[in-house]
N, CA, C and O atoms as a printed pandas DataFrame, in Angstrom:
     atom_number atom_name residue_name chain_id  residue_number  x_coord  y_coord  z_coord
0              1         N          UNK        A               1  109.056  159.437  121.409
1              2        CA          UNK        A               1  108.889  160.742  120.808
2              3         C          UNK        A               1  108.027  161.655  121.680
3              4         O          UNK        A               1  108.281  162.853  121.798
4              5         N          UNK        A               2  106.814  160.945  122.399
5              6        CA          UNK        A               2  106.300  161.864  123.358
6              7         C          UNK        A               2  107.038  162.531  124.386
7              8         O          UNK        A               2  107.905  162.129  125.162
8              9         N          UNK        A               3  106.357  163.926  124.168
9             10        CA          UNK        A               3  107.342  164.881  125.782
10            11         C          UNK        A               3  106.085  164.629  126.978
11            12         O          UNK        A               3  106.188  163.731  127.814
12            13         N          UNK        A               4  105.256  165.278  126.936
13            14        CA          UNK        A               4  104.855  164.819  128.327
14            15         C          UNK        A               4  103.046  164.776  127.687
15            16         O          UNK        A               4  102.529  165.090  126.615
16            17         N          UNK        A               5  102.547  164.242  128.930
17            18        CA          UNK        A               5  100.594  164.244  128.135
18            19         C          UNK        A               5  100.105  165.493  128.033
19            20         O          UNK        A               5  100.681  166.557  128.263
20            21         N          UNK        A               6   98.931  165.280  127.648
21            22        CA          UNK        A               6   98.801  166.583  127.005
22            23         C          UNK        A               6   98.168  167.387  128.440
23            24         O          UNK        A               6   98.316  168.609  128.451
24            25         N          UNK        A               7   97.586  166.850  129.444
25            26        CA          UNK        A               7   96.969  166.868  130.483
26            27         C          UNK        A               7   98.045  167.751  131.323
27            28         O          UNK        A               7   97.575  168.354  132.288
28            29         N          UNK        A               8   99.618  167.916  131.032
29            30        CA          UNK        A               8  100.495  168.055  131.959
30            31         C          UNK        A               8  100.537  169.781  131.106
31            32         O          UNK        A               8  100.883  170.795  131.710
32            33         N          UNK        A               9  100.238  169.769  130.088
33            34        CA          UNK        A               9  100.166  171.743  129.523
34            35         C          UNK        A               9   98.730  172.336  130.158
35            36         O          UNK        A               9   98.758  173.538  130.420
36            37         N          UNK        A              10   97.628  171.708  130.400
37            38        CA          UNK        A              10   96.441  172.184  130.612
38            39         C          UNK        A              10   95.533  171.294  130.756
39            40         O          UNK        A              10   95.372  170.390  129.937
40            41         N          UNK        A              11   94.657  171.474  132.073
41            42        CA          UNK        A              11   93.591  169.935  131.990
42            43         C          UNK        A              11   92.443  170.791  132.450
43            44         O          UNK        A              11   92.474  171.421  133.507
44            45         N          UNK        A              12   91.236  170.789  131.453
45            46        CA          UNK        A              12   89.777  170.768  132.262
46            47         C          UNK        A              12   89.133  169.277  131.303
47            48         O          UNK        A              12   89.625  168.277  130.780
48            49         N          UNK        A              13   87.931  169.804  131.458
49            50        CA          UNK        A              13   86.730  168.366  132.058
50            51         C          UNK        A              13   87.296  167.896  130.096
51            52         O          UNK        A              13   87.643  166.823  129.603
52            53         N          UNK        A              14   87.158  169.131  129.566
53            54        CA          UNK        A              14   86.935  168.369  127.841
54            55         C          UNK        A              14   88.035  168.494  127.470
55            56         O          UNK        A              14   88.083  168.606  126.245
56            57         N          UNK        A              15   89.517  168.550  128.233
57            58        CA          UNK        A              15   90.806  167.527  127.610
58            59         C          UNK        A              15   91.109  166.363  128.331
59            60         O          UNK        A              15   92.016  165.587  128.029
60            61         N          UNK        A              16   90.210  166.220  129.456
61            62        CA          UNK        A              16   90.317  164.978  130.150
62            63         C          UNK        A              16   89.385  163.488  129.013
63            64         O          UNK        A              16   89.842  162.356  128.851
64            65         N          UNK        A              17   88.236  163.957  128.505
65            66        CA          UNK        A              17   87.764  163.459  127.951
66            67         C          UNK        A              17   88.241  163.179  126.248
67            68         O          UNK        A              17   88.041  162.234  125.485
68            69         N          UNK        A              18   88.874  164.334  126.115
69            70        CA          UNK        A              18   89.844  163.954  124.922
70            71         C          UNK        A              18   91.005  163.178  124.842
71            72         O          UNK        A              18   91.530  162.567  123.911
72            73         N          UNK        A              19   91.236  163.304  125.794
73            74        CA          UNK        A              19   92.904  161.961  126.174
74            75         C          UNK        A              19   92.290  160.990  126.206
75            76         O          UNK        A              19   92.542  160.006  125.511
76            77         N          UNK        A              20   90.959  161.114  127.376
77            78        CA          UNK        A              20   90.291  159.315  127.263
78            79         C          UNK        A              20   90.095  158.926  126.054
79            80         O          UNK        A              20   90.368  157.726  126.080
80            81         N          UNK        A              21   89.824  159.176  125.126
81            82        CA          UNK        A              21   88.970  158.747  123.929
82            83         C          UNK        A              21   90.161  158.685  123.016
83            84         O          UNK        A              21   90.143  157.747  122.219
84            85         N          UNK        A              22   91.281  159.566  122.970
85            86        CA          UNK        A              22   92.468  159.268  121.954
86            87         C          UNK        A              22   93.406  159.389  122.421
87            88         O          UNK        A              22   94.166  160.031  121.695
88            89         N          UNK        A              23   93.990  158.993  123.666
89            90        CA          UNK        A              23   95.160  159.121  124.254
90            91         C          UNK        A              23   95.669  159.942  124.768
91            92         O          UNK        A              23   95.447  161.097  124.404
92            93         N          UNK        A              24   96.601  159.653  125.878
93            94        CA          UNK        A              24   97.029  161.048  126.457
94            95         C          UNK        A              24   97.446  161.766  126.153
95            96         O          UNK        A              24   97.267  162.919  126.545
96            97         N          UNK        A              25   98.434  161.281  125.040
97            98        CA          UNK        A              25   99.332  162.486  123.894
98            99         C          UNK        A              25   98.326  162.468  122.611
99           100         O          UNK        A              25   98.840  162.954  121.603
100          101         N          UNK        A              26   97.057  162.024  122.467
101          102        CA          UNK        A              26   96.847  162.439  121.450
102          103         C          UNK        A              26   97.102  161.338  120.174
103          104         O          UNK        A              26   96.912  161.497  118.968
104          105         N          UNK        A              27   97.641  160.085  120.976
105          106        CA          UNK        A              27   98.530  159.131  120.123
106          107         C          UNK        A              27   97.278  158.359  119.241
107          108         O          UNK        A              27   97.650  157.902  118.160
108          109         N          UNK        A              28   95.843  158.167  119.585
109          110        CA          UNK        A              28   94.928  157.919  118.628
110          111         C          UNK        A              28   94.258  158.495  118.201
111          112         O          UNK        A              28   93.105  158.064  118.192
112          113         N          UNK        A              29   94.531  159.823  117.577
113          114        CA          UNK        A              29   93.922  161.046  116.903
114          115         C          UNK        A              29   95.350  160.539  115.157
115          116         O          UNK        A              29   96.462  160.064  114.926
116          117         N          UNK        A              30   94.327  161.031  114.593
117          118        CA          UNK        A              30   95.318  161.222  113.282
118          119         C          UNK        A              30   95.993  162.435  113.030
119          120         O          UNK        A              30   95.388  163.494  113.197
120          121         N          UNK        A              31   97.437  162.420  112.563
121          122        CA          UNK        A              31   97.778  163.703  112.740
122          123         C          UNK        A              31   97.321  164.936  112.431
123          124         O          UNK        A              31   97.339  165.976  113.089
124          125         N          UNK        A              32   96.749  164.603  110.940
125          126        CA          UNK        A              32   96.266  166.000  110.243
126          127         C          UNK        A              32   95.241  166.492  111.008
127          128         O          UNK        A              32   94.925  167.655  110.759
128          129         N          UNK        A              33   94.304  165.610  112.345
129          130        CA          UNK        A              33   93.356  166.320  112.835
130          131         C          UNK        A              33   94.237  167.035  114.007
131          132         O          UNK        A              33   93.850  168.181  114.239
132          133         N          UNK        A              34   95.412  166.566  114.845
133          134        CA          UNK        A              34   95.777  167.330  115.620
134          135         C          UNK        A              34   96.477  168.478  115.331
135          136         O          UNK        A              34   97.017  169.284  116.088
136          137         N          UNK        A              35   96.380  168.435  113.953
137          138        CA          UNK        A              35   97.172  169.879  113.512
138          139         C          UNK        A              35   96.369  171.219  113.212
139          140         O          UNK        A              35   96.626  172.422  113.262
140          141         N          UNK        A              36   95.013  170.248  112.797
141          142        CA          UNK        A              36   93.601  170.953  112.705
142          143         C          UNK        A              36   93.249  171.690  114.070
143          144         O          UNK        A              36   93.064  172.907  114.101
144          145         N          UNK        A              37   93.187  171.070  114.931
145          146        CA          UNK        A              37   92.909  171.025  116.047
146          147         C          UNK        A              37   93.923  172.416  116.688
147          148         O          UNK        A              37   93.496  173.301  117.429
148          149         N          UNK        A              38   94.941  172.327  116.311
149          150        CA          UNK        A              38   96.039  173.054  117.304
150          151         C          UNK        A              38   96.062  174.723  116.097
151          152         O          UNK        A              38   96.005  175.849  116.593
152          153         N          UNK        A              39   96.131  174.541  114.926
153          154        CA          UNK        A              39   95.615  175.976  114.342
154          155         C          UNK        A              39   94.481  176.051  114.415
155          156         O          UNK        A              39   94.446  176.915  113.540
156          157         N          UNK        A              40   93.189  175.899  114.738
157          158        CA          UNK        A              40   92.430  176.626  115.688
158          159         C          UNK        A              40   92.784  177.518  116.553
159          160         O          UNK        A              40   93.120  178.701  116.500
160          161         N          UNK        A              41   92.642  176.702  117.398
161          162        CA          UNK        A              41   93.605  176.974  118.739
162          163         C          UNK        A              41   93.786  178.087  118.509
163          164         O          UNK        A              41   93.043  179.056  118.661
164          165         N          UNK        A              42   95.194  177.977  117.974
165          166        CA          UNK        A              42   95.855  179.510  117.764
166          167         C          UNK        A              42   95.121  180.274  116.996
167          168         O          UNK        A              42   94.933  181.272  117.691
168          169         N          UNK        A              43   94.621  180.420  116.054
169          170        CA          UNK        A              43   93.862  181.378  115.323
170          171         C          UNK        A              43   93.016  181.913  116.228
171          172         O          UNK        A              43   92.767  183.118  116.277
172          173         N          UNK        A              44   92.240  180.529  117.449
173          174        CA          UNK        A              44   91.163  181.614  118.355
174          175         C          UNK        A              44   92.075  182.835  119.307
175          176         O          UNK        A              44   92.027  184.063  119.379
176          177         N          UNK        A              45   92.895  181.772  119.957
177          178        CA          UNK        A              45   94.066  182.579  120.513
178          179         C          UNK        A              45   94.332  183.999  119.723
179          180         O          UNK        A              45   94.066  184.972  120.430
180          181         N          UNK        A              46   94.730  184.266  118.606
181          182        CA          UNK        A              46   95.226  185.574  117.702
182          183         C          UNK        A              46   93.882  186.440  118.134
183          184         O          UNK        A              46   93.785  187.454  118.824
184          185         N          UNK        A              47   93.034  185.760  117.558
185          186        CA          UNK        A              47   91.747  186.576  117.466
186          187         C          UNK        A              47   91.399  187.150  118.287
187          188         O          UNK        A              47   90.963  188.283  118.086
188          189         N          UNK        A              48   91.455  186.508  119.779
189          190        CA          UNK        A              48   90.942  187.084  120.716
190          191         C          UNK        A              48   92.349  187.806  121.749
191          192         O          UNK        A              48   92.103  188.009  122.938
192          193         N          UNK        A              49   93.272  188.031  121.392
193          194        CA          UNK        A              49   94.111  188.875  121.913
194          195         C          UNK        A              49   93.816  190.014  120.500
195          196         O          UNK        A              49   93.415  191.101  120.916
196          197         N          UNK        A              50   93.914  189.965  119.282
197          198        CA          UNK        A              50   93.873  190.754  118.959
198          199         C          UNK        A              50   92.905  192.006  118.378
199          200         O          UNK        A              50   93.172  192.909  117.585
200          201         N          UNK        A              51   91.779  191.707  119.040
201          202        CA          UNK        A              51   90.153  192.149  118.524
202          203         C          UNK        A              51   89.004  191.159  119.780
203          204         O          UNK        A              51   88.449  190.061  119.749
204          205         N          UNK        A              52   89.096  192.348  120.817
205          206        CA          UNK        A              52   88.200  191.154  122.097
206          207         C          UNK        A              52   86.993  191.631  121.260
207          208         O          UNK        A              52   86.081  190.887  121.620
208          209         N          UNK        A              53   86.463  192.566  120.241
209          210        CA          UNK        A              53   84.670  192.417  120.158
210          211         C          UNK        A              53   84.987  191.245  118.875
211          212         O          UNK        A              53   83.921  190.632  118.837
212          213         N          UNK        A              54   85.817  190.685  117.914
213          214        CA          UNK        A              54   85.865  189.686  117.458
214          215         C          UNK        A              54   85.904  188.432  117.871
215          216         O          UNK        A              54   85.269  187.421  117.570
216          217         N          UNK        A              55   86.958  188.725  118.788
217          218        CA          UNK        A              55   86.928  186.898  119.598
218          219         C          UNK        A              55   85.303  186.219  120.291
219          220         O          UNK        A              55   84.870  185.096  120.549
220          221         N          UNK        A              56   84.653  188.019  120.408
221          222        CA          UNK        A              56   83.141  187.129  120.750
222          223         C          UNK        A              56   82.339  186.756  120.076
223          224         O          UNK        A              56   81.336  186.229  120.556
224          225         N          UNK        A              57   82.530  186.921  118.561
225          226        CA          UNK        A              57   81.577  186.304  117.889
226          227         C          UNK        A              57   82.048  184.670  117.463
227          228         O          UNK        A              57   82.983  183.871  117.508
228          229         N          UNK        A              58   80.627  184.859  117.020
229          230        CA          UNK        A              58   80.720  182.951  116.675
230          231         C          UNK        A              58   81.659  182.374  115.670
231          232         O          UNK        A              58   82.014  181.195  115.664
232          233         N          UNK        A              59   82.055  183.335  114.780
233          234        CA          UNK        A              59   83.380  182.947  114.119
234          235         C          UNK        A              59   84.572  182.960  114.437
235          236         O          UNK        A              59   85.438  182.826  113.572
236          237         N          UNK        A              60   84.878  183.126  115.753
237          238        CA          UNK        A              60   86.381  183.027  116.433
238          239         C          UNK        A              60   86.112  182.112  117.452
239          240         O          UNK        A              60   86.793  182.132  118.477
240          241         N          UNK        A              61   85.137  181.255  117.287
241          242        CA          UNK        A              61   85.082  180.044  118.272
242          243         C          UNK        A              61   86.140  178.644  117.528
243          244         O          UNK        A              61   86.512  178.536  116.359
244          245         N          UNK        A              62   86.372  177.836  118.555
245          246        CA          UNK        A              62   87.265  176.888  117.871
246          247         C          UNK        A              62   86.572  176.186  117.248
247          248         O          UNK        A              62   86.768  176.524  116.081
248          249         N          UNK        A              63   85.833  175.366  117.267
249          250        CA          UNK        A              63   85.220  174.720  116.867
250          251         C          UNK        A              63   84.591  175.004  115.385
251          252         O          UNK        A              63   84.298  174.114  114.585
252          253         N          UNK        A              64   84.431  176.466  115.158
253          254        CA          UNK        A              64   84.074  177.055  113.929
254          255         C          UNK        A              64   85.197  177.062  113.069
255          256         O          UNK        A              64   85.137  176.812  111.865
256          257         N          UNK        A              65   86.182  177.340  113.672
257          258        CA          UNK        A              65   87.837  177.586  112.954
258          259         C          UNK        A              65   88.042  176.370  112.608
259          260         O          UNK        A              65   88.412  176.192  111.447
260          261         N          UNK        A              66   87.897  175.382  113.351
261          262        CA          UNK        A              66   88.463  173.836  113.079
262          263         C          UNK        A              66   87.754  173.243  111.583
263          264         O          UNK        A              66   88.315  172.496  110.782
264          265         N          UNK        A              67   86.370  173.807  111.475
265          266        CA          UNK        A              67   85.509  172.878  110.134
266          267         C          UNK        A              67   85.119  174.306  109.205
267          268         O          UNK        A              67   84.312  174.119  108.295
268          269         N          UNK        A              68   85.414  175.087  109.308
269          270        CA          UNK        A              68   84.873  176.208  108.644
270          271         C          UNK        A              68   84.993  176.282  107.005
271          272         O          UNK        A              68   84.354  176.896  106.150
272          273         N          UNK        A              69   86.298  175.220  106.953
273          274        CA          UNK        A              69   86.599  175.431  105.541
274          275         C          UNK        A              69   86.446  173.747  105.095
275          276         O          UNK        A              69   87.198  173.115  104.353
276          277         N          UNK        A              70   85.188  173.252  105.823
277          278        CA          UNK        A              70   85.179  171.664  105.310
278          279         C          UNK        A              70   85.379  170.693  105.964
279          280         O          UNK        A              70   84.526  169.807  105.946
280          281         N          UNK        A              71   86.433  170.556  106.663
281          282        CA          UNK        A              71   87.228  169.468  107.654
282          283         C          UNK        A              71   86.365  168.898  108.034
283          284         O          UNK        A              71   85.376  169.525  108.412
284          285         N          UNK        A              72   86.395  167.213  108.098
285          286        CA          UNK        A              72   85.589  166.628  108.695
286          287         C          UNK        A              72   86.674  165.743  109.903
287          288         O          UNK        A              72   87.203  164.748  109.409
288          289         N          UNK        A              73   86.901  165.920  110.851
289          290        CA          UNK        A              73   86.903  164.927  111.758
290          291         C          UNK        A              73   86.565  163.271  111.266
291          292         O          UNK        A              73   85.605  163.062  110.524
292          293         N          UNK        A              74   87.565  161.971  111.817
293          294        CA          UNK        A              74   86.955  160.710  111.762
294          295         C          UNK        A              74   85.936  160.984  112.402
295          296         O          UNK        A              74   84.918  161.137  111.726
296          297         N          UNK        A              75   85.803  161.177  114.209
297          298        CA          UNK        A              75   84.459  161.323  114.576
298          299         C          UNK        A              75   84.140  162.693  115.159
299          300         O          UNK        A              75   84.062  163.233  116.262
300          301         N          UNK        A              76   83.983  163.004  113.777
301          302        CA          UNK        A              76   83.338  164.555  113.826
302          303         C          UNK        A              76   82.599  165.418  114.875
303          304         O          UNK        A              76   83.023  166.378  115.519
304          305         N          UNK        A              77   81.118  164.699  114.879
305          306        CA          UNK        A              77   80.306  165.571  116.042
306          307         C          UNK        A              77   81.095  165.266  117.679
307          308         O          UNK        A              77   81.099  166.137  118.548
308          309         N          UNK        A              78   81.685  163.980  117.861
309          310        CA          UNK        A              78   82.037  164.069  118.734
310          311         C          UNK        A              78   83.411  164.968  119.452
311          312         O          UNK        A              78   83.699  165.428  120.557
312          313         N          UNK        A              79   83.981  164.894  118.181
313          314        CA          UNK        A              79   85.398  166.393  117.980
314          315         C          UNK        A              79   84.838  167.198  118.754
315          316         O          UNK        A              79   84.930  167.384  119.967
316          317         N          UNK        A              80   83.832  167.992  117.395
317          318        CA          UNK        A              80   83.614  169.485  117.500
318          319         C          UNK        A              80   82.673  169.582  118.761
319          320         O          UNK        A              80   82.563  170.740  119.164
320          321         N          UNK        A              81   81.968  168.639  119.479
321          322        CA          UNK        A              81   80.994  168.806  120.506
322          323         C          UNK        A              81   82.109  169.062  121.706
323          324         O          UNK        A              81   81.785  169.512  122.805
324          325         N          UNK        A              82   83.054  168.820  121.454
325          326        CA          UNK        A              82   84.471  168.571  122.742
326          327         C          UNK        A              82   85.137  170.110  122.611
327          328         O          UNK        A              82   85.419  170.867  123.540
328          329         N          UNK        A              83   85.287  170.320  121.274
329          330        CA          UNK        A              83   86.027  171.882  120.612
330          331         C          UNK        A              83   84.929  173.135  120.916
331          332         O          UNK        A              83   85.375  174.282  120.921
332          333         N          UNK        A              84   83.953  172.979  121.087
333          334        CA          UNK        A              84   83.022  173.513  121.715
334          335         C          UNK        A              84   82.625  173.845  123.244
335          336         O          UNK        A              84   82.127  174.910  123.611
336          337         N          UNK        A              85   82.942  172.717  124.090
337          338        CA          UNK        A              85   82.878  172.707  124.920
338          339         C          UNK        A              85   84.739  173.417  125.670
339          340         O          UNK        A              85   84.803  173.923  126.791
340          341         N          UNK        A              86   85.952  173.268  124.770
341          342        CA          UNK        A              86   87.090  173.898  125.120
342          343         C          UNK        A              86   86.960  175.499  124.850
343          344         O          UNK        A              86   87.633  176.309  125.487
344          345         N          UNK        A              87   86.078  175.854  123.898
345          346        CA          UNK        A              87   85.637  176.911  123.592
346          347         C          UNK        A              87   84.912  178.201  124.918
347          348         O          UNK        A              87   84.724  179.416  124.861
348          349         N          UNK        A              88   84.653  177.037  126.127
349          350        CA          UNK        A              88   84.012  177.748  127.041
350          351         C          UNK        A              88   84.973  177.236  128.751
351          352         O          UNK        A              88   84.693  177.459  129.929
352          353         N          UNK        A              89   85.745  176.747  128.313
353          354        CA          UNK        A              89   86.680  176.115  129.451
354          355         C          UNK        A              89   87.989  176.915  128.968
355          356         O          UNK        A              89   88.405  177.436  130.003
356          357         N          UNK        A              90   88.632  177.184  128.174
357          358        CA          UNK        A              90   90.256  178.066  127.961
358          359         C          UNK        A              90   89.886  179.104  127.963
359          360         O          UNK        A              90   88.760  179.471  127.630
360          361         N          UNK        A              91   90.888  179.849  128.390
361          362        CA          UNK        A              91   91.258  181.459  128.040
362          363         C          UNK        A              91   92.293  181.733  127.476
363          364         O          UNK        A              91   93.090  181.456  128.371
364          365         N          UNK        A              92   92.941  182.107  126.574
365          366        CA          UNK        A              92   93.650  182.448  126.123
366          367         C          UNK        A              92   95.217  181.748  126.356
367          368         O          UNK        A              92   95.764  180.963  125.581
368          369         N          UNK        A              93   95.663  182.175  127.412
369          370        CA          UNK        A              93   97.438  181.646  128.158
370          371         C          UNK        A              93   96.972  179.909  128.129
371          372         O          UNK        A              93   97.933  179.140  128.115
372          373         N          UNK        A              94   95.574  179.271  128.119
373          374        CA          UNK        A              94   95.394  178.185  128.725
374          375         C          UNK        A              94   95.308  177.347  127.316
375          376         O          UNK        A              94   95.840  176.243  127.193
376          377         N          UNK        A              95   94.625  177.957  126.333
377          378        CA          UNK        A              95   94.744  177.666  124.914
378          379         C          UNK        A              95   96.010  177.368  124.172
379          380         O          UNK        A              95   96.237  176.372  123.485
380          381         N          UNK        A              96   96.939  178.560  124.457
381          382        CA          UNK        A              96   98.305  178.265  123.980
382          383         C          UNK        A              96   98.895  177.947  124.794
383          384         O          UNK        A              96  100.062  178.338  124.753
384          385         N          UNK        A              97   98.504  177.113  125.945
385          386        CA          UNK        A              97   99.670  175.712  126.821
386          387         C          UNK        A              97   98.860  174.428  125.769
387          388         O          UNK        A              97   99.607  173.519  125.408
388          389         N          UNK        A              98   97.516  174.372  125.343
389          390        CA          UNK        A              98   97.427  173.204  124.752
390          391         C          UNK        A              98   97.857  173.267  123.142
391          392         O          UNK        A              98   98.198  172.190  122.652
392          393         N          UNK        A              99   97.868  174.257  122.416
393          394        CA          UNK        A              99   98.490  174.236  121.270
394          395         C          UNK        A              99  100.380  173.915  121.739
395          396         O          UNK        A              99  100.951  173.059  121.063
396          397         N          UNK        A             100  100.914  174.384  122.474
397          398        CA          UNK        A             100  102.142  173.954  122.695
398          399         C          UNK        A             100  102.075  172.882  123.455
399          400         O          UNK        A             100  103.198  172.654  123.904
400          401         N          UNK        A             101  101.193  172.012  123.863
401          402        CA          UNK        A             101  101.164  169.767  124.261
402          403         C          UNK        A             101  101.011  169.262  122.784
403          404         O          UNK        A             101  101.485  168.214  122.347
404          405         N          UNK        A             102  100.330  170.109  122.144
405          406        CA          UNK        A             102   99.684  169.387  120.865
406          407         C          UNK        A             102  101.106  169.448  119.703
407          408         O          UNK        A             102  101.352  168.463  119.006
408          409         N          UNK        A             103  101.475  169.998  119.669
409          410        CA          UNK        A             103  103.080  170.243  118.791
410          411         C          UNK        A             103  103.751  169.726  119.486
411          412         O          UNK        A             103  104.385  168.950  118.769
412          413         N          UNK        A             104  104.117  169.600  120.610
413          414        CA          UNK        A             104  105.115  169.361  121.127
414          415         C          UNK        A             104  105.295  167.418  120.980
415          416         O          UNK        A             104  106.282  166.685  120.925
416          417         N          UNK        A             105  103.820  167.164  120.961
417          418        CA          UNK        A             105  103.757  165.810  120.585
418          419         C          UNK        A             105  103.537  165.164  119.477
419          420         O          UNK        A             105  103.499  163.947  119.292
420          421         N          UNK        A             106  103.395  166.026  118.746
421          422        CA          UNK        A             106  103.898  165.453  117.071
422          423         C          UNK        A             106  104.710  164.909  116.581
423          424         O          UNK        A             106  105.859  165.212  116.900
424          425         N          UNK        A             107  104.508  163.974  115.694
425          426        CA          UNK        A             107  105.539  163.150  115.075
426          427         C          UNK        A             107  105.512  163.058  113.533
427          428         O          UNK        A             107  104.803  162.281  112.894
428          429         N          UNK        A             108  106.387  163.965  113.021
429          430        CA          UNK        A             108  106.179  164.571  111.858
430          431         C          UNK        A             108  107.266  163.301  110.683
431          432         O          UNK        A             108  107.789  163.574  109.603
432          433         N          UNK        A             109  107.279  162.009  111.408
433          434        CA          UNK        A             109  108.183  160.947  110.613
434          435         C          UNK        A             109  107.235  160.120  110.568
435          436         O          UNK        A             109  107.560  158.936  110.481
436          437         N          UNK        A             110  105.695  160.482  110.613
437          438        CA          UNK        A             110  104.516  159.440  110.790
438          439         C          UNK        A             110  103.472  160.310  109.722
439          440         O          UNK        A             110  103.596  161.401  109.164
440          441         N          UNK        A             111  102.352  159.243  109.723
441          442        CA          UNK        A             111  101.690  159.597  108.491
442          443         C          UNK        A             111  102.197  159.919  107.459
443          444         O          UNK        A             111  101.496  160.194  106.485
């Protein structure tokens, strides 16, 4: 079911460290967090194409988008310390190459 790693849409230091820790596709992450994970993403993405003095505040960071309404991560601080750190490594075009690895490797006949 995998198309390609996630490393092959976009690689800095904190998706290298996210493949290490749950696979290259993402294959030991649970789904509902990579879905968490990937609307972020895009929501920061929207935000910051569509309102640059919004995308700079602290509520259009990913990491804020990802738990804002509760979400806990299995291992939480270590998530959001990573979603934080992608927060200062993507720009925009680089964000939505990893929201499109992160869908693209879903397997929606699981969980």
């Amino acid at each position: 079911m995998h198309q390609n790693p996630i490393t092959y849409y976009v690689q800095t230091p904190a998706i290298e460290i996210l493949c290490k820790n749950y696979g290259s596709y993402l294959e030991n992450m649970a789904h509902l967090e990579k879905l968490k994970i990937a609307a972020a993403l895009s929501q920061a993405v929207f935000r910051a194409e569509a309102d640059v003095l919004d995308a700079l505040l602290e509520n259009s960071s990913v990491a804020y988008l990802a738990t804002c309404d509760g979400f806990n991560f299995e291992n939480h601080n270590s998530i959001v310390q990573l979603l934080r750190q992608l927060d200062n490594e993507l720009n925009s075009p680089m964000a939505a190459e990893l929201v499109t690895g992160i869908y693209s490797n879903l397997d929606f006949t699981q969980d």
